[in-house]
DRENDO-1510 file (C-alpha; in Angstrom, 1 decimal, always signed):
<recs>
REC; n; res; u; v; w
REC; 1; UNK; +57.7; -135.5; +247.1 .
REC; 2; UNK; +60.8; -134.0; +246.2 .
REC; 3; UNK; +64.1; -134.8; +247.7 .
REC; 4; UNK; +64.3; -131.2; +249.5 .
REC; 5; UNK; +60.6; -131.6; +251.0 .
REC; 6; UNK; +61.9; -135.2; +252.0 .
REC; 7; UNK; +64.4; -133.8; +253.6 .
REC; 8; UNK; +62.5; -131.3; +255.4 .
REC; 9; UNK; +60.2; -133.8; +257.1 .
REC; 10; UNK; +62.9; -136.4; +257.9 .
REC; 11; UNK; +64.7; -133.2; +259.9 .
REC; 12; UNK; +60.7; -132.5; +261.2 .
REC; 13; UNK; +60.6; -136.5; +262.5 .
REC; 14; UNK; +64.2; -136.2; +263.9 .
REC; 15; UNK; +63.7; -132.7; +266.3 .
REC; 16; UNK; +60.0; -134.7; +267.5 .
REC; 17; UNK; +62.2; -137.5; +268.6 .
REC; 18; UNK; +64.8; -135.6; +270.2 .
REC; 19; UNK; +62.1; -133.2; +271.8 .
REC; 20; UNK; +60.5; -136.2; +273.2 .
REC; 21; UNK; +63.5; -137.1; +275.5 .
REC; 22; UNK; +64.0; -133.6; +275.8 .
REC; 23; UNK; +67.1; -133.4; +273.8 .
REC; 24; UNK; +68.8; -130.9; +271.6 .
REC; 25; UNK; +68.8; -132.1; +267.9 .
REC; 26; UNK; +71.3; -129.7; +267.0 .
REC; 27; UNK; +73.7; -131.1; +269.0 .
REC; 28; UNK; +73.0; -135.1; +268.0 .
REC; 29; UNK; +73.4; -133.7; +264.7 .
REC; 30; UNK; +77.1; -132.2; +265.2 .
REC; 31; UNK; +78.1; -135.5; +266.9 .
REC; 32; UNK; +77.2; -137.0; +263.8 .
REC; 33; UNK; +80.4; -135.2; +262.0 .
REC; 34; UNK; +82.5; -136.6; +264.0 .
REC; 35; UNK; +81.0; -140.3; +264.1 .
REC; 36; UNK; +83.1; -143.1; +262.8 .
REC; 37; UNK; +81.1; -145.1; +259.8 .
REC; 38; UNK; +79.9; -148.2; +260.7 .
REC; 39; UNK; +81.7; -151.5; +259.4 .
REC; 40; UNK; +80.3; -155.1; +259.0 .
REC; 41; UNK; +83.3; -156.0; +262.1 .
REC; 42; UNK; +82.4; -152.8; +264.3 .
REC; 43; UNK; +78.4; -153.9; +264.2 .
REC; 44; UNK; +78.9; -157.7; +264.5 .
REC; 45; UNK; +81.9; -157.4; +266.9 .
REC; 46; UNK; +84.0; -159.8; +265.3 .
REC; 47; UNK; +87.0; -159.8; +266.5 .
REC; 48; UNK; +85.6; -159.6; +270.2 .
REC; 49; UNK; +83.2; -162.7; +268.8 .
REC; 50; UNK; +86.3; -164.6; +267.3 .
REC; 51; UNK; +88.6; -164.2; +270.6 .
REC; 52; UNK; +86.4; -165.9; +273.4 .
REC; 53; UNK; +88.1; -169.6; +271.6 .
REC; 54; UNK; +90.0; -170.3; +274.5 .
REC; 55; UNK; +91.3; -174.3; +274.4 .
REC; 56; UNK; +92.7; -176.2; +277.5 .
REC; 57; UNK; +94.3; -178.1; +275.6 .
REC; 58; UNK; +96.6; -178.6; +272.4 .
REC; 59; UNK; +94.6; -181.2; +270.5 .
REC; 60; UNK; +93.0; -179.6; +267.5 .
REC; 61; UNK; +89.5; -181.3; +267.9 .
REC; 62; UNK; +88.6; -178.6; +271.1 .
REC; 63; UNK; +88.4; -176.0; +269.0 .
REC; 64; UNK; +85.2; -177.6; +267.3 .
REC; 65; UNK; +83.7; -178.6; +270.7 .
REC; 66; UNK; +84.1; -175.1; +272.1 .
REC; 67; UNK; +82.8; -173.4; +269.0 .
REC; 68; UNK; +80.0; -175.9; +268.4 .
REC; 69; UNK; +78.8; -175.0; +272.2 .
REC; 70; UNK; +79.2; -171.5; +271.5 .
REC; 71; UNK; +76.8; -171.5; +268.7 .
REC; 72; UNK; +74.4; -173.4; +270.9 .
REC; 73; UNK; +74.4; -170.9; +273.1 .
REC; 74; UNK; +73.9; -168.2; +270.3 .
REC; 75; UNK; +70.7; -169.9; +269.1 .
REC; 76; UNK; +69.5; -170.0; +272.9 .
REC; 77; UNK; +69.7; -166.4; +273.3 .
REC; 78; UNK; +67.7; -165.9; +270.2 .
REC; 79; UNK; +65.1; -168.7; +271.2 .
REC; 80; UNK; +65.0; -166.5; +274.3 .
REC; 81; UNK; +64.5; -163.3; +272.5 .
REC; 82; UNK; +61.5; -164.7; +270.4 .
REC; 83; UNK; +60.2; -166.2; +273.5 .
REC; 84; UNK; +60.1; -163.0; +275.3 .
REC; 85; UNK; +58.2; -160.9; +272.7 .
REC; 86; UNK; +55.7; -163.8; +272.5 .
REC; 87; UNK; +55.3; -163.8; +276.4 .
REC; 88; UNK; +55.3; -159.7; +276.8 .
REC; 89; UNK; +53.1; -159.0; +274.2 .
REC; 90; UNK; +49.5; -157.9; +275.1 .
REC; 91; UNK; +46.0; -159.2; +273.1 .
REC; 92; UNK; +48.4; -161.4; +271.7 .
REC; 93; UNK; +47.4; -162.0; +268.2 .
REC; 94; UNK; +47.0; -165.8; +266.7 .
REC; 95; UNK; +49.2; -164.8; +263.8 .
REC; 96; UNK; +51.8; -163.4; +265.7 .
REC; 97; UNK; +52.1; -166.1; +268.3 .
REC; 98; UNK; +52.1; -168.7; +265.7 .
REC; 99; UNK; +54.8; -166.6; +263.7 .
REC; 100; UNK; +57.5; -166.2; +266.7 .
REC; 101; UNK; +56.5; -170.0; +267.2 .
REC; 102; UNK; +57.8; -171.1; +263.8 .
REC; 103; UNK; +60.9; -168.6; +264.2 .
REC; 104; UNK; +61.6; -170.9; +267.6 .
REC; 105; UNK; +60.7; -174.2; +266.4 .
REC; 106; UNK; +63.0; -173.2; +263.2 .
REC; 107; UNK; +66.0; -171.9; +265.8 .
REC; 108; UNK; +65.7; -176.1; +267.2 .
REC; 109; UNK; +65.2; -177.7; +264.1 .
REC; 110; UNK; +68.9; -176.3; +263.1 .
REC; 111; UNK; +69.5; -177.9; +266.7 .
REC; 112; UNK; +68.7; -180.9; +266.0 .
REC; 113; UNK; +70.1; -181.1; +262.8 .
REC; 114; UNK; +74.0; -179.8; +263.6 .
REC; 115; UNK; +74.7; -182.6; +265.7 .
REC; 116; UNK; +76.5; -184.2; +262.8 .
REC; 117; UNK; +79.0; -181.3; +263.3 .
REC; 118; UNK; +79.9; -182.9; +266.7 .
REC; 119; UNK; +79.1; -187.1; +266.2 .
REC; 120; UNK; +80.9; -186.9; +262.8 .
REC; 121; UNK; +83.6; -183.8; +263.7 .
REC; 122; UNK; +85.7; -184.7; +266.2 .
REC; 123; UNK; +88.1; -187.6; +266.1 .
REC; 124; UNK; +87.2; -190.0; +269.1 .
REC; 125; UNK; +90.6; -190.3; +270.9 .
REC; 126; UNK; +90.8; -186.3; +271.0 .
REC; 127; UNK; +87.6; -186.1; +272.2 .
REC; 128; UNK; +88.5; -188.3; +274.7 .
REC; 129; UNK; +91.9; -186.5; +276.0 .
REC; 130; UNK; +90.5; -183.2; +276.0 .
REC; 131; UNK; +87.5; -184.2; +277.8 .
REC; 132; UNK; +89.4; -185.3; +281.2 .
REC; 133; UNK; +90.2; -181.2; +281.1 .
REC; 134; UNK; +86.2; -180.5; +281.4 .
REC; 135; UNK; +85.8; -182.3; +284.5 .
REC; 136; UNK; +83.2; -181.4; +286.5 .
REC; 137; UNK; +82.2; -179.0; +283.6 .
REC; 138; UNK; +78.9; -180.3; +282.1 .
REC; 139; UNK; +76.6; -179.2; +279.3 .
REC; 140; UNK; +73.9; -180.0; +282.2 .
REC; 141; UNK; +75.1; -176.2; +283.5 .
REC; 142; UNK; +73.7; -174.6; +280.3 .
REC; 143; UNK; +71.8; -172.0; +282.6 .
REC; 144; UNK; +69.8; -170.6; +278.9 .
REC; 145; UNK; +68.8; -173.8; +278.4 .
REC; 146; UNK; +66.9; -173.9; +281.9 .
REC; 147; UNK; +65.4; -170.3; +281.5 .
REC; 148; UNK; +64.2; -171.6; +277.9 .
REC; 149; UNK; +62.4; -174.4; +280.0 .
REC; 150; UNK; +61.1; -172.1; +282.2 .
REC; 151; UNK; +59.9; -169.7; +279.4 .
REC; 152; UNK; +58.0; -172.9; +277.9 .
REC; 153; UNK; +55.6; -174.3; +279.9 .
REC; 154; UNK; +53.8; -174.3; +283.7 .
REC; 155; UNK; +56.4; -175.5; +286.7 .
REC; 156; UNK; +54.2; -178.5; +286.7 .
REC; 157; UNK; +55.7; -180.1; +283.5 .
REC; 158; UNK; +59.1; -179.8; +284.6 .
REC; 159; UNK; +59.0; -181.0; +287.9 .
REC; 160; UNK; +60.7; -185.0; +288.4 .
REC; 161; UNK; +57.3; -187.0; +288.0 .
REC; 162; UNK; +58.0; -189.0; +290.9 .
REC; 163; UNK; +57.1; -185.8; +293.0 .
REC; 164; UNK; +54.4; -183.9; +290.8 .
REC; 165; UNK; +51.6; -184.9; +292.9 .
REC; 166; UNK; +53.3; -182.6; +296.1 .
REC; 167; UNK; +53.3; -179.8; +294.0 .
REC; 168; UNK; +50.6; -176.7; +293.0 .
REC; 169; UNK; +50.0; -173.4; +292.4 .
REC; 170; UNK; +50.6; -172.7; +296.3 .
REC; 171; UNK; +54.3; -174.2; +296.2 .
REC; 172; UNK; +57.3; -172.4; +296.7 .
REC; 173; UNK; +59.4; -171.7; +293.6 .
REC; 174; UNK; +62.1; -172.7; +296.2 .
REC; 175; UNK; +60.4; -176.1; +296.6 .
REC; 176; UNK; +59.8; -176.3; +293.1 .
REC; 177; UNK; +63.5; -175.9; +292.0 .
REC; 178; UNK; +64.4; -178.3; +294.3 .
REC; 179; UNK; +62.3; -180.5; +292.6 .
REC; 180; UNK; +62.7; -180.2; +289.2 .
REC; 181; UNK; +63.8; -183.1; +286.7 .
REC; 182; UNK; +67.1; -182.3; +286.4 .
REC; 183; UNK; +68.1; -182.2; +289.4 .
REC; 184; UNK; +68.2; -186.1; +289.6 .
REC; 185; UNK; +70.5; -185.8; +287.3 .
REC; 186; UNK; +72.9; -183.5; +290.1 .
REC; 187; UNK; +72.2; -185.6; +293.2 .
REC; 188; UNK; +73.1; -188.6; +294.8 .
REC; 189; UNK; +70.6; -191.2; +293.8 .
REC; 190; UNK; +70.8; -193.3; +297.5 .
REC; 191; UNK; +71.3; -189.6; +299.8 .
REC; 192; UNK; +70.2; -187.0; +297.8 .
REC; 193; UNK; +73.2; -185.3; +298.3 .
REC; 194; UNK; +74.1; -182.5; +295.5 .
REC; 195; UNK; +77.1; -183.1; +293.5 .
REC; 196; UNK; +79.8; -180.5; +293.4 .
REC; 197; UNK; +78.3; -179.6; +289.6 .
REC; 198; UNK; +74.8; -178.9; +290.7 .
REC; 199; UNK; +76.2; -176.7; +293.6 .
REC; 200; UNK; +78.4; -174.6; +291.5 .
REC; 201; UNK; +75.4; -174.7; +288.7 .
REC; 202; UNK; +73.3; -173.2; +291.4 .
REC; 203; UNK; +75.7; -170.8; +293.4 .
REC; 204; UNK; +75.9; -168.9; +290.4 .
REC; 205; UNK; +72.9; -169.3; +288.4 .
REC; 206; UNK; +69.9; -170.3; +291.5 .
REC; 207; UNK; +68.7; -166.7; +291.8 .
REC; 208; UNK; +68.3; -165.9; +288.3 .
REC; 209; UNK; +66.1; -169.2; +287.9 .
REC; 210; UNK; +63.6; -168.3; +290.6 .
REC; 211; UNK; +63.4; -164.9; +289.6 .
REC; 212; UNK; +62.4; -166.5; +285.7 .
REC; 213; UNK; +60.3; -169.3; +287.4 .
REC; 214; UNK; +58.3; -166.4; +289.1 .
REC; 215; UNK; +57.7; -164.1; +286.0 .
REC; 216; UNK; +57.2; -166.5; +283.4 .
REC; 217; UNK; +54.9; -168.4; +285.6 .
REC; 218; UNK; +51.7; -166.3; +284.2 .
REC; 219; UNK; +53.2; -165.8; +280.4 .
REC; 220; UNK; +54.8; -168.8; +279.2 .
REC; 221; UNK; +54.4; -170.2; +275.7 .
REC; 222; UNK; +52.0; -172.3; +276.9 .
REC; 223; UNK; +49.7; -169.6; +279.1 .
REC; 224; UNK; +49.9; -167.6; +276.2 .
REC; 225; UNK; +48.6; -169.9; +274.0 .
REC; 226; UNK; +45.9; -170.4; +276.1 .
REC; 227; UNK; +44.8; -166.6; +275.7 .
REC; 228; UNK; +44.0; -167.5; +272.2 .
REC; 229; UNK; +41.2; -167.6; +270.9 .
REC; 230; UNK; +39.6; -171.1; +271.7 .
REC; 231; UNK; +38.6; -171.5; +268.2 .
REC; 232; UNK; +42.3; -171.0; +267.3 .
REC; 233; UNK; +43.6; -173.4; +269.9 .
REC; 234; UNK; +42.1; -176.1; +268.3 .
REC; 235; UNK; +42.8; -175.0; +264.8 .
REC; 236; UNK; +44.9; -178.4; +263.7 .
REC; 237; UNK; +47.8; -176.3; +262.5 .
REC; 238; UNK; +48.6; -174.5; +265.2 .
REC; 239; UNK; +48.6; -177.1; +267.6 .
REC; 240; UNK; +50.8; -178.9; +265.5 .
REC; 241; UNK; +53.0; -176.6; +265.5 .
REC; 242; UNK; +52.8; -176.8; +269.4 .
REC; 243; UNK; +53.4; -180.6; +268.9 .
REC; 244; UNK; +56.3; -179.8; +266.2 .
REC; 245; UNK; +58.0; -177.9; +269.1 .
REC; 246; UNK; +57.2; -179.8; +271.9 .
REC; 247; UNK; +58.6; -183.0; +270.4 .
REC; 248; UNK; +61.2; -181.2; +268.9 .
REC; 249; UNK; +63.0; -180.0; +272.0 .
REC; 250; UNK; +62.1; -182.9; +274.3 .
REC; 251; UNK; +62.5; -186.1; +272.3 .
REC; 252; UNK; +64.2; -185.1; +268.7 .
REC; 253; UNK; +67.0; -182.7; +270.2 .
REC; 254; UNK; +67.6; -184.6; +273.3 .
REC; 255; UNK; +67.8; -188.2; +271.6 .
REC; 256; UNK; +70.5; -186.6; +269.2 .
REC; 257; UNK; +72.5; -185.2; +272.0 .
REC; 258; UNK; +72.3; -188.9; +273.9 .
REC; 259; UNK; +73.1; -190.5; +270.8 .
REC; 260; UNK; +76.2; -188.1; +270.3 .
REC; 261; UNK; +77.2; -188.7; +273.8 .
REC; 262; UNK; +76.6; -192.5; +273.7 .
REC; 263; UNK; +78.8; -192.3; +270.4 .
REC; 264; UNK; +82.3; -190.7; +272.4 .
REC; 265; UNK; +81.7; -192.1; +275.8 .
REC; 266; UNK; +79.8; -195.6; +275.5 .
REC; 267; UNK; +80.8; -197.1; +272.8 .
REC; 268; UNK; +84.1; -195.7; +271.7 .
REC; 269; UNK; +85.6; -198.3; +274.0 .
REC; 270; UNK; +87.8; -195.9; +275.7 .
REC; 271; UNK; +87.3; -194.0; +279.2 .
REC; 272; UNK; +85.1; -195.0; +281.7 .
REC; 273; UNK; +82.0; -194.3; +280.3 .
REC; 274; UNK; +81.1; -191.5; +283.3 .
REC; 275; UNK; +79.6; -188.0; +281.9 .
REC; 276; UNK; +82.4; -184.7; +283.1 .
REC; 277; UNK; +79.6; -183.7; +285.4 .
REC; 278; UNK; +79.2; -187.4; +287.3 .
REC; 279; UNK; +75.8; -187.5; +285.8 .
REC; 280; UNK; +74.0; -190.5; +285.7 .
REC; 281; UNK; +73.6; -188.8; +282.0 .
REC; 282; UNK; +72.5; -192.3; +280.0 .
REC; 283; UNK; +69.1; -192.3; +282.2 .
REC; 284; UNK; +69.0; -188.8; +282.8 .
REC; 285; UNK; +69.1; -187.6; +279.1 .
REC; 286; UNK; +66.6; -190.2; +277.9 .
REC; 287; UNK; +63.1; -188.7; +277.6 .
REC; 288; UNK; +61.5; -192.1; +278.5 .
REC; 289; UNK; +63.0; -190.7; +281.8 .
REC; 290; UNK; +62.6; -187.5; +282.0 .
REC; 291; UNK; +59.2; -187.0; +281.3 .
REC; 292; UNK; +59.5; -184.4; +280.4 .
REC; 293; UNK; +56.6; -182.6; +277.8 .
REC; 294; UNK; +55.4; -178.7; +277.5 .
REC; 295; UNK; +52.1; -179.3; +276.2 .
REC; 296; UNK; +50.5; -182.6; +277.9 .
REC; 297; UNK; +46.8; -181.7; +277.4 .
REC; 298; UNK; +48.0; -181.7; +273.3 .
REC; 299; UNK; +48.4; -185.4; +273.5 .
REC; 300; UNK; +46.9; -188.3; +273.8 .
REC; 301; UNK; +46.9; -190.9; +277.0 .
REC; 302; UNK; +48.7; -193.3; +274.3 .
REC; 303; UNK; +51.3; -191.0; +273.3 .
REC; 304; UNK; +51.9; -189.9; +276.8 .
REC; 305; UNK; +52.5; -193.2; +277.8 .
REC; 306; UNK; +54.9; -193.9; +275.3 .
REC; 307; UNK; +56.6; -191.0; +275.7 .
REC; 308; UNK; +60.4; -190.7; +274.0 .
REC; 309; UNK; +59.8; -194.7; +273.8 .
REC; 310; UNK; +59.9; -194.9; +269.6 .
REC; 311; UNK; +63.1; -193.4; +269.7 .
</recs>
């Protein structure tokens, strides 16, 4: 094909596209003489990116802690894009499933591994100045990291285990949240009454959570790796991948954060030893307690009982 009948049916595939939203392609055309070109800092937003750094504090150690988080959060948001294409995507194939299911495990394998950047990063007595400025900030507020949960598995698997057995597919998602593991972690343990963190956590974030409860509840990871083919769900790679990620987010990723936390606030030998939040964080973070496990038929009895125990 020559570069004038090239052209020509570019210009042909351009006026169908702009006839389909019933457009003028002459006039997207002109706007394009008067476009700016596009720049690596334009298309990235990096000055915007590079500005939301905001410390509370002088000490020079924030700015690692801030930035550190903000990267987390990054990675969420992509974890959340792959999970979304996964749980939208009709016939889902067994090659794309397992493909977006790599791209996520990968996303929390980097997880896992950048903790160094934090439990080898920050000097300890900075870390624990600028952390009275936090208070009752928590990384337990992490609303992505709920929705991610959410996107993961049935309610069932993330409700506290002590009340599983008053839950089912006839419960409220109102009862449900109420319910879930975390929120232990937010409540008086002798009362039940909510901190002041899990208030404010769900004041501005309890709507969006039932609405994801509700339309993930039919197309999470794991309902749509049940619309596999069954042949395929037994296929041993694929459910170790399933595994991989499972034990990836709920033992590997969480013991690493405990370990970083236990590092600054247990055994640093300064502070009090309480989380910003008022957690009860050493026995909430621990998966021993949490129970907490996205794929339980992929185990066995032994492995569920032993659960987060090895590490």
């Amino acid at each position: 094909m020559s570069i004038k009948d090239n052209s020509e049916a570019i210009l042909k595939e351009i006026e169908l596209k702009y006839e389909a939203i019933n457009q003028k392609t002459e006039t997207q055309l002109e706007g394009l003489l008067w476009s700016k070109p596009i720049t690596y800092w334009d298309y990235i937003q990096t000055d915007a990116l590079l500005n939301l750094q905001i410390q509370r504090t002088t000490l020079p150690d924030e700015m690692v802690f801030i930035m550190y988080h903000q990267v987390n959060e990054l990675i969420f948001k992509m974890i959340l894009w792959e999970m979304q294409q996964i749980s939208y995507c009709k016939n889902i194939s067994t090659v794309f499933f397992t493909e977006r299911l790599m791209r996520i495990s990968r996303y929390f394998d980097m997880l896992t591994t950048s903790f160094d950047i934090m439990g080898n990063g920050m000097e300890v007595e900075q870390y624990m100045k600028f952390r009275n400025t936090l208070t009752p900030a928590s990384g337990f507020q992490s609303a992505q990291y709920r929705l991610i949960e959410f996107s993961s598995t049935d309610l069932i698997n993330l409700i506290d285990h002590r009340y599983r057995d008053t839950i089912d597919r006839n419960t409220t998602y109102e009862f449900a949240l109420e319910h879930l593991y975390w929120q232990a972690a937010g409540k008086e343990h002798q009362s039940g009454k909510k901190s002041f963190l899990l208030e404010e956590f769900e004041k501005k974030y309890k709507k969006e959570f039932l609405a994801h409860m509700e339309e993930y509840n039919t197309i999470n990871i794991w309902q749509k790796f049940k619309q596999l083919p069954e042949t395929d769900q037994k296929n041993p790679e694929l459910v170790q991948a399933m595994r991989h990620y499972d034990h990836t987010v709920n033992i590997t990723w969480v013991m690493q954060h405990l370990n970083t936390a236990k590092k600054y606030i247990d055994q640093s030998g300064k502070g009090d030893g309480e989380a910003t939040g008022g957690s009860d964080w050493k026995k909430y973070m621990h998966p021993k307690y949490q129970r907490r496990i996205f794929f339980p038929e992929l185990w066995s009895s032994h492995e569920l009982e032993n659960w987060g125990v090895e590490m």
